[in-house]
C-alpha positions in Angstrom: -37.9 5.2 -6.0 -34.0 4.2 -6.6 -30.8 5.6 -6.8 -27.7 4.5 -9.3 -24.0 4.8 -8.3 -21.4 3.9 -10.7 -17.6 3.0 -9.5 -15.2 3.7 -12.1 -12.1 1.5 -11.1 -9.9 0.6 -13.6 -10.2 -3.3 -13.0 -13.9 -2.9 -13.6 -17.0 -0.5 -13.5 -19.4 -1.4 -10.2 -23.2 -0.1 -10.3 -25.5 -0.4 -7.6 -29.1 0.0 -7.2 -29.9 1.6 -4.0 -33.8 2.4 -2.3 -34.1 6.1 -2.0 -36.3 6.6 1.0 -33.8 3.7 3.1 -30.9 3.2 1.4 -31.1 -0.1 1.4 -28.5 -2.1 -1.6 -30.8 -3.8 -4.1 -28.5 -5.0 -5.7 -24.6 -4.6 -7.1 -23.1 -5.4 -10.8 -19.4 -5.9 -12.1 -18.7 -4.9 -15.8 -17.3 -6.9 -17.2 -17.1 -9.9 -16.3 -13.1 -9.8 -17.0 -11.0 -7.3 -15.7 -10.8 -4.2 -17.8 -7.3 -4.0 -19.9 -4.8 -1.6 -19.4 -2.4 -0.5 -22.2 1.2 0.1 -21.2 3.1 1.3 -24.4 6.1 2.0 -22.2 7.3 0.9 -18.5 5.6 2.8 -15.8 2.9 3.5 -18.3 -0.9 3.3 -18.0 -3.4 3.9 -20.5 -7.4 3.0 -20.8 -9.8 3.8 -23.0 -12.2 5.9 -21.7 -15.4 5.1 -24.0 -14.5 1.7 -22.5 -16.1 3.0 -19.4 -18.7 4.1 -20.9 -19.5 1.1 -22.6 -19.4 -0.5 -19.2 -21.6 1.7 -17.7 -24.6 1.5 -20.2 -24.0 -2.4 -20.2 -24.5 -2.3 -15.9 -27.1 0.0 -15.9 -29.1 -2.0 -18.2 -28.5 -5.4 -15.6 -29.6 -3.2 -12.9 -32.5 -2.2 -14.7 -33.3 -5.6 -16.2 -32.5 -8.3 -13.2 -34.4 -5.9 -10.9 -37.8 -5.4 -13.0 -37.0 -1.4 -12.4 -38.3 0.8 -15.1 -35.7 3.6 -15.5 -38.5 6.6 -14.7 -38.2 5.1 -10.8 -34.1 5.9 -11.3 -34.3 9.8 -9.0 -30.8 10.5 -9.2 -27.4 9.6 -10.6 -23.8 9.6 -8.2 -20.8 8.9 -9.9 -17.0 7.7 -8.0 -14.7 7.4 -9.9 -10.3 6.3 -9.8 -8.6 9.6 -9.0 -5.7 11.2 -11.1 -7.0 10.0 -14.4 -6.8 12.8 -17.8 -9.4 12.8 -20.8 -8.8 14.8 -23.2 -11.8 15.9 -25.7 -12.4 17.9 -29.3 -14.5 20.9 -30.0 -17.0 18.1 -30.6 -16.4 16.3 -27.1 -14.8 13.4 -29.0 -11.9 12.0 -26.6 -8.2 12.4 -28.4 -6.0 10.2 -27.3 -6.7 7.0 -24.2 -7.3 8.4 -20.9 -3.9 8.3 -19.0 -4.6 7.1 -15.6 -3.9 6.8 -11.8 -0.9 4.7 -11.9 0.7 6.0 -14.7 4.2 7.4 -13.3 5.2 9.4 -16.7 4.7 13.2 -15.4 6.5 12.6 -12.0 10.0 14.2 -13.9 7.5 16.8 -14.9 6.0 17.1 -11.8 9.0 17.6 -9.4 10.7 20.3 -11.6 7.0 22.2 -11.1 7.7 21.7 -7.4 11.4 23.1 -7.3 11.0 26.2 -9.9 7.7 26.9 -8.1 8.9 26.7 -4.3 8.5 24.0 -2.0 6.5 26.6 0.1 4.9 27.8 -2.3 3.2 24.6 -3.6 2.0 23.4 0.0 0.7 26.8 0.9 -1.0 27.2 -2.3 -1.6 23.7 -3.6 -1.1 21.3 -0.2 0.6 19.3 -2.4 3.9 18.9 -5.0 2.4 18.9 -8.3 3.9 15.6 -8.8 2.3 12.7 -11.2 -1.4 14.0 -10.7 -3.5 15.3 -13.8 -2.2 18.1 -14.7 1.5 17.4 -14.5 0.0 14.4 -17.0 -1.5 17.1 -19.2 1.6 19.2 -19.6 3.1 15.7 -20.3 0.7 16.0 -23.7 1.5 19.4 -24.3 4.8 18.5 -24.4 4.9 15.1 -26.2 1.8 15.1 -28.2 1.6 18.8 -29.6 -0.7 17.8 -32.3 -3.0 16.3 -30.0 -2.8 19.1 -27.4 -3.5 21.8 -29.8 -7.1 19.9 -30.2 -8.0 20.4 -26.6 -11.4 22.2 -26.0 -11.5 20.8 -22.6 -10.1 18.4 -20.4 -11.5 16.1 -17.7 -11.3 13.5 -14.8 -12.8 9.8 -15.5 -16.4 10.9 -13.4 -16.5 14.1 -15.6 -16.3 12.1 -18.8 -19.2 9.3 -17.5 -21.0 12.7 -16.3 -20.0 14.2 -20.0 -21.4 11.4 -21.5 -24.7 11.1 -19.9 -25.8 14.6 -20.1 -23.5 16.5 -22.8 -22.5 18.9 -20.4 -19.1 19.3 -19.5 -18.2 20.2 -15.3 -16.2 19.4 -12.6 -16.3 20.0 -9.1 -13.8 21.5 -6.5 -12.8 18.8 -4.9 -12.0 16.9 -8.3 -9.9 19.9 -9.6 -8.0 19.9 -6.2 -7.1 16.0 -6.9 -5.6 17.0 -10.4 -3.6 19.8 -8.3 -5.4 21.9 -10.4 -7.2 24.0 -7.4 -5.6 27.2 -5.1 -6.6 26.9 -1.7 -4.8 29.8 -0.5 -6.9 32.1 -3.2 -10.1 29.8 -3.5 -9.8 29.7 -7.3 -8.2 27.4 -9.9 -4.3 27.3 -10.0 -3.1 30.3 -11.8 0.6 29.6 -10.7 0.6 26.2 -11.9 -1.6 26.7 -15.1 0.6 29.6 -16.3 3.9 27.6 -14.9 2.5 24.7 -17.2 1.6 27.0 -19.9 -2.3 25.7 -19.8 -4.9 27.5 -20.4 -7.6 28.3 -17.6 -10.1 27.4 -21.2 -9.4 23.9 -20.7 -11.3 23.6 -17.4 -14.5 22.2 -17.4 -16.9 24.5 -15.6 -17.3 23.9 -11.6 -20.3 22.5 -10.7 -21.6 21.6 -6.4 -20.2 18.3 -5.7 -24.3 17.7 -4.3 -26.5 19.3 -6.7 -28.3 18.7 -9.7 -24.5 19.0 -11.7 -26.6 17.6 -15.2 -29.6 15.9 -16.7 -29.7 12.9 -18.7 -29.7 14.0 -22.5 -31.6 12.0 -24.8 -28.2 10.3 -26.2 -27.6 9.6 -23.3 -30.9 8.2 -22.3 -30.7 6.0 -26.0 -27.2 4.4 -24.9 -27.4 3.8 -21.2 -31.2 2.7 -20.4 -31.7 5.3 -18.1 -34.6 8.5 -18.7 -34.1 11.3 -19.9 -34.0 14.4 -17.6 -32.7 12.0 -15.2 -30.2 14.4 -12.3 -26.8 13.3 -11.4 -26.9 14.2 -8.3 -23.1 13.6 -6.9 -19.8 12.7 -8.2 -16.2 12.2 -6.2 -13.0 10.6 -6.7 -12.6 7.3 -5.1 -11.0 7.9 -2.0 -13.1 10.8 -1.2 -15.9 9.1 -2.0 -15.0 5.6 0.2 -14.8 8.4 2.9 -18.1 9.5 2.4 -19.6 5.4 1.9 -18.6 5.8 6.0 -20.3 8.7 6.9 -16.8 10.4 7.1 -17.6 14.2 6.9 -15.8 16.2 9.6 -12.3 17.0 11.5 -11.2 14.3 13.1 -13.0 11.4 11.6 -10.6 8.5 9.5 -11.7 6.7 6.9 -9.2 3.5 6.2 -9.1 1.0 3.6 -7.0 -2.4 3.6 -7.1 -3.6 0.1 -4.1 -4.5 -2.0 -2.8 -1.2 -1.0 -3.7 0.8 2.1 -5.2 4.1 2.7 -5.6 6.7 5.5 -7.6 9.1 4.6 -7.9 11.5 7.8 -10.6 15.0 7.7 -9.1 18.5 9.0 -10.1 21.7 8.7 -6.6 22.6 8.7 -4.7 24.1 6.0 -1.5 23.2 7.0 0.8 21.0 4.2 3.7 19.8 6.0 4.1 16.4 4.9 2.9 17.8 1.2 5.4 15.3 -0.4 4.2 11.9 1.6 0.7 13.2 2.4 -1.7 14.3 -0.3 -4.6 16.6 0.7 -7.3 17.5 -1.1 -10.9 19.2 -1.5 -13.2 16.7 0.6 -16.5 16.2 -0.9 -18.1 18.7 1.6 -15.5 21.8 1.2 -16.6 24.6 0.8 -15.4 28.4 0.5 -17.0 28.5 4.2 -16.4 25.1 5.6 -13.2 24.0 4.7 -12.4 20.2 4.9 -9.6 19.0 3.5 -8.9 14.8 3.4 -4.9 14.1 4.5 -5.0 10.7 2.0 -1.4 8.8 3.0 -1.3 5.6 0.5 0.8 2.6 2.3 1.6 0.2 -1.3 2.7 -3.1 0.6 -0.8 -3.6 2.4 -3.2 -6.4 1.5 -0.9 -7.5 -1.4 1.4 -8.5 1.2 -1.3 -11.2 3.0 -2.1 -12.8 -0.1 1.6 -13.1 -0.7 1.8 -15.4 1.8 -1.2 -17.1 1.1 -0.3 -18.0 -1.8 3.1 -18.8 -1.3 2.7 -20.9 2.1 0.4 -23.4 0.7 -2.9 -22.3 3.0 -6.4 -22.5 2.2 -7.6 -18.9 2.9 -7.5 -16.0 4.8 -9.4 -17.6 7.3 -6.9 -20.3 8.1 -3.7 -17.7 7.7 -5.7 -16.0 10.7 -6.4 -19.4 12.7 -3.0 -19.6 12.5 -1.8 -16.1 13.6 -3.7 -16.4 16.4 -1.7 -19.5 17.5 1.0 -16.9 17.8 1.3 -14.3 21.2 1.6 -10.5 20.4 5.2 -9.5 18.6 5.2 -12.6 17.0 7.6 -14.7 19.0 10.6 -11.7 17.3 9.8 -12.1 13.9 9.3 -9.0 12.0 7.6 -8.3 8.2 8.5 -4.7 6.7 6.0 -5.1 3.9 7.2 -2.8 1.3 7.6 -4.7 -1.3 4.6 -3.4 -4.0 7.0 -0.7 -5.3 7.9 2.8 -3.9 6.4 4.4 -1.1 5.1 7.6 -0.7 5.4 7.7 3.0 8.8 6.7 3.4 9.6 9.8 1.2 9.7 7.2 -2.1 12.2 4.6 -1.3 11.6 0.7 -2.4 12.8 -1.1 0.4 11.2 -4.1 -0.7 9.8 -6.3 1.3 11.7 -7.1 4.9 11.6 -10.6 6.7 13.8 -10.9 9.5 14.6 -12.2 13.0 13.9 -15.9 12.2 15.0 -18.5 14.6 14.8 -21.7 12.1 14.3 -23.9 15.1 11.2 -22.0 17.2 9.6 -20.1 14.4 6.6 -21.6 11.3 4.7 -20.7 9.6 1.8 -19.1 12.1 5.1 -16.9 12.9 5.1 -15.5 9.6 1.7 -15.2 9.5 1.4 -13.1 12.4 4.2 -11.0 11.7 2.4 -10.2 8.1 -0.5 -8.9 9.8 1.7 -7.0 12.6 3.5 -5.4 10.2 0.9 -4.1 7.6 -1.0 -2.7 10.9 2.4 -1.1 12.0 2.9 0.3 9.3 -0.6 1.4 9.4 0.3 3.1 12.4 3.3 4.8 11.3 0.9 6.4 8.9 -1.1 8.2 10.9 2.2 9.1 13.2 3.4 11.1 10.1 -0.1 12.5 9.8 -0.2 13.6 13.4 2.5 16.7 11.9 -0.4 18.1 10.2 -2.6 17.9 13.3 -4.8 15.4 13.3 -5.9 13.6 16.4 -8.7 11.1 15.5 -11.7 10.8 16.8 -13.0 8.0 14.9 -11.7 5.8 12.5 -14.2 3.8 10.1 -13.2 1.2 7.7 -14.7 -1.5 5.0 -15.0 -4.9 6.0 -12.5 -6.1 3.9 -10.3 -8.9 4.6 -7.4 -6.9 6.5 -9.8 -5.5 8.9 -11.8 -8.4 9.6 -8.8 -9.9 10.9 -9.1 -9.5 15.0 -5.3 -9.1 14.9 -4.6 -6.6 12.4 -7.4 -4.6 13.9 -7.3 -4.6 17.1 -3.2 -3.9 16.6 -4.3 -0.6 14.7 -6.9 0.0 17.6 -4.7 -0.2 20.7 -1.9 1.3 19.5 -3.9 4.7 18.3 -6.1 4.1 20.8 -9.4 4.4 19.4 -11.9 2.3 18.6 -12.5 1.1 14.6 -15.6 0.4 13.7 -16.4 -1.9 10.6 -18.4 -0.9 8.1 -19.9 -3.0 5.1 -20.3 -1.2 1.7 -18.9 -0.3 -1.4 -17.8 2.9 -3.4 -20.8 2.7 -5.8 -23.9 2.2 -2.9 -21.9 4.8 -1.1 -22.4 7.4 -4.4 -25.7 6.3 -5.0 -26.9 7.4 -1.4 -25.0 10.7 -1.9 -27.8 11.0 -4.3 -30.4 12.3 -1.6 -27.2 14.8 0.2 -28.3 18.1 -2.4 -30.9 18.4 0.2 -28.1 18.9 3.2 -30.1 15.9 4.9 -26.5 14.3 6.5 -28.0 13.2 9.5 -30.7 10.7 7.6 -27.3 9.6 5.3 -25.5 8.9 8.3 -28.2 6.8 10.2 -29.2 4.9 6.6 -25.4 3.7 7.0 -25.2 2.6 10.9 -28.6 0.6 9.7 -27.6 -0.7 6.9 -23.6 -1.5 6.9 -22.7 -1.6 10.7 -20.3 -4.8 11.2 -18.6 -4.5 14.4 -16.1 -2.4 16.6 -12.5 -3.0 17.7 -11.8 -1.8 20.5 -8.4 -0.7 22.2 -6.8 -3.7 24.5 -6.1 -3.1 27.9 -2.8 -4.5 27.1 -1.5 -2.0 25.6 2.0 -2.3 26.8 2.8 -5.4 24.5 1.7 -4.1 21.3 3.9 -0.7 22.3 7.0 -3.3 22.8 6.4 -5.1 19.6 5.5 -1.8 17.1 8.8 -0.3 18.7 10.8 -3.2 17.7 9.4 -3.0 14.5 9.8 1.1 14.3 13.1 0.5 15.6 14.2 -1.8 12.7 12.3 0.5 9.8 14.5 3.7 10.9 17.3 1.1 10.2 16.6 0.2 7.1 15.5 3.7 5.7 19.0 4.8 7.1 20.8 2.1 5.1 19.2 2.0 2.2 
């Protein structure tokens, strides 16, 4: 027997066949072959269409299916991840209105920070943990406001993994921890918003029922069934928003335990069972996967922009090979690179310096001593500082980690980059390889409560290798306070 996770992303749609009783990968699709288009009528706007997706998903289900000789009555369950933030809007008939406006899309955040003032700073990150900022349903009182016509349509609205979820089954749900990502959840009450819905002027109406983030949420219809491959009556079994969900692909359940991620951008996603929302405007926190009314987790997600894009900067821009040479030559380099220093905030605003686009910072370059390996090493210093001074700001809210677990991507294969992150936290990171969409189609088998078999199936399967703190610690200190040192700087100045 198999389970299917999809990965909504909005560069493609991943699917992965995964064995039931071990969790072993089978296998892993891309659809398409071409990155997925994004429409952006207007700067700082991002559009998709959402039956897009779908069209995706029936097209990798049916590869799955085919390439692996799997008749669709061995598929027992269905998880779904899926890019966080995103609105679809449907009709009385469950047609979608208008293209889903999605993560990156920056055209509520006017509306979103006026919530946050005429609400009460306070108020909003005792209630909401969060400024309602440029999440879903600042971007649905966007439509109310813009697209009147279109609003007055609404029968419901939904996140991306509702709509897949939607469009296998018919039935329309959401889960807690997706309604806390579109700021859409109270956790001081334990009920949907009512301050921000009736601040808004939405109606409770337009949210989709709630459903158990691990429980049979919906059955495969048979229109569904017809367009994706997949049998009718067939459960899905899970859904999450993506950074929940990579949390989850590394067993990451419970206070204390990090899940990071080094890809073009970086994440710290931290577990707490604490309510407390001081950093509500650099540090978003919302419903983990496992929350409940009786176990509350929350995951403290701090995004860092200039991360991986930063690396491949260089790469491409210093004439090397690949990563593996850039790191050949970093290691030619001692700890603190020889002075130099790489502030890499240059992929836009960042959240965690409180919004500010300092761009990216290269400084303290002797043109006589310092190359290329130099620069090299200082990249990877300073996405790992910055790393760093991540989790310093988290440390505000109370969290201490205990463990930190990450993807084995190419940030975190580097020896430098992680073993800088390693000593200077001091814990050890372990290295994890999976994806978002075997992770969701393993949560298939969590409606039982069977965590500890999940978490064993994923130490057998993905376990890569540890970092562990260096005893010389003193160095690294030396060189991240340099670096600190000159980031207070430039945040003063700028």
């Amino acid at each position: 027997m198999f389970s299917i996770g999809y990965d909504i992303g909005s560069s493609s749609i991943k699917a992965a066949l995964v064995e039931t009783s071990t969790g072993r990968s089978i296998a892993v699709v891309n659809e398409p072959k071409t990155e997925m288009k994004m429409l952006a009528l207007h700067n700082g706007w991002a559009e998709q269409n959402p039956d897009d997706w779908w069209s995706h998903i029936c097209a990798a289900t049916k590869r799955l299916l085919k390439e692996n000789n799997i008749e669709s009555a061995a598929i027992t369950g269905i998880g779904i991840a899926y890019q966080m933030h995103g609105l679809v809007v449907v009709d009385k008939n469950g047609k979608s209105l208008r293209n889903s406006i999605i993560w990156c899309d920056s055209r509520a955040v006017e509306i979103g920070q006026k919530a946050f003032d005429a609400l009460g700073n306070e108020e909003c990150a005792e209630t909401l943990l969060n400024s309602p900022g440029n999440f879903t349903a600042s971007k649905l009182k966007w439509v109310k406001e813009n697209e009147p016509k279109i609003y007055s349509k609404i029968t419901k609205f939904m996140l991306p993994g509702d709509y897949i979820s939607f469009k296998l089954s018919g039935e329309i749900g959401s889960t807690i921890s997706g309604l806390s990502e579109g700021i859409f959840w109270n956790f001081k009450t334990n009920t949907t918003a009512k301050n921000l819905l009736e601040y808004y002027g939405i109606s409770k109406e337009l949210i989709p029922d709630i459903v158990d983030t691990f429980s049979v949420q919906a059955r495969v219809s048979e229109k569904g069934a017809s367009e994706s491959g997949l049998s009718i009556g067939t459960p899905i079994l899970y859904r999450a928003g993506d950074q929940p969900n990579n949390a989850l692909s590394l067993n990451v359940f419970n206070p204390g335990e990090v899940a990071a991620t080094g890809g073009t951008s970086g994440v710290v996603y931290a577990i707490t069972k604490n309510l407390s929302s001081k950093e509500s405007m650099r540090v978003n926190n919302f419903a983990h996967v496992n929350y409940n009314k009786s176990n509350i987790r929350i995951g403290k997600l701090l995004c860092i922009n200039g991360a991986g894009i930063q690396y491949r900067w260089l790469l491409n821009n210093l004439d090397l090979t690949d990563y593996d040479e850039m790191n050949g030559l970093a290691d030619s380099v001692p700890i603190g690179s020889d002075g130099v220093l790489i502030h890499p905030f240059g992929n836009g605003s960042e959240r965690m310096l409180n919004n500010k686009r300092l761009g990216t910072q290269i400084s303290r370059i002797n043109l006589n001593n310092h190359k290329k390996a130099h620069l090299c090493r200082a990249a990877l210093e300073g996405i790992a500082f910055s790393f760093v001074y991540g989790m310093e700001i988290m440390t505000t809210d109370k969290i201490t980690p205990t463990v930190i677990r990450a993807g084995n991507d190419n940030l975190f294969r580097s020896e430098i980059f992680s073993k800088t992150v390693a000593t200077l936290i001091d814990q050890e990171i372990e290295i994890y390889n999976t994806t978002g969409a075997i992770g969701a189609a393993r949560a298939c088998q969590l409606h039982t409560g069977d965590f500890e078999t999940f978490g064993k199936q994923i130490i057998q399967n993905d376990y890569v290798m540890g970092f562990k703190p260096s005893k010389n610690k003193e160095a690294y200190s030396k060189a991240y306070q340099r670096w600190k040192s000159e980031l207070e700087h430039l945040l003063k100045n700028n």
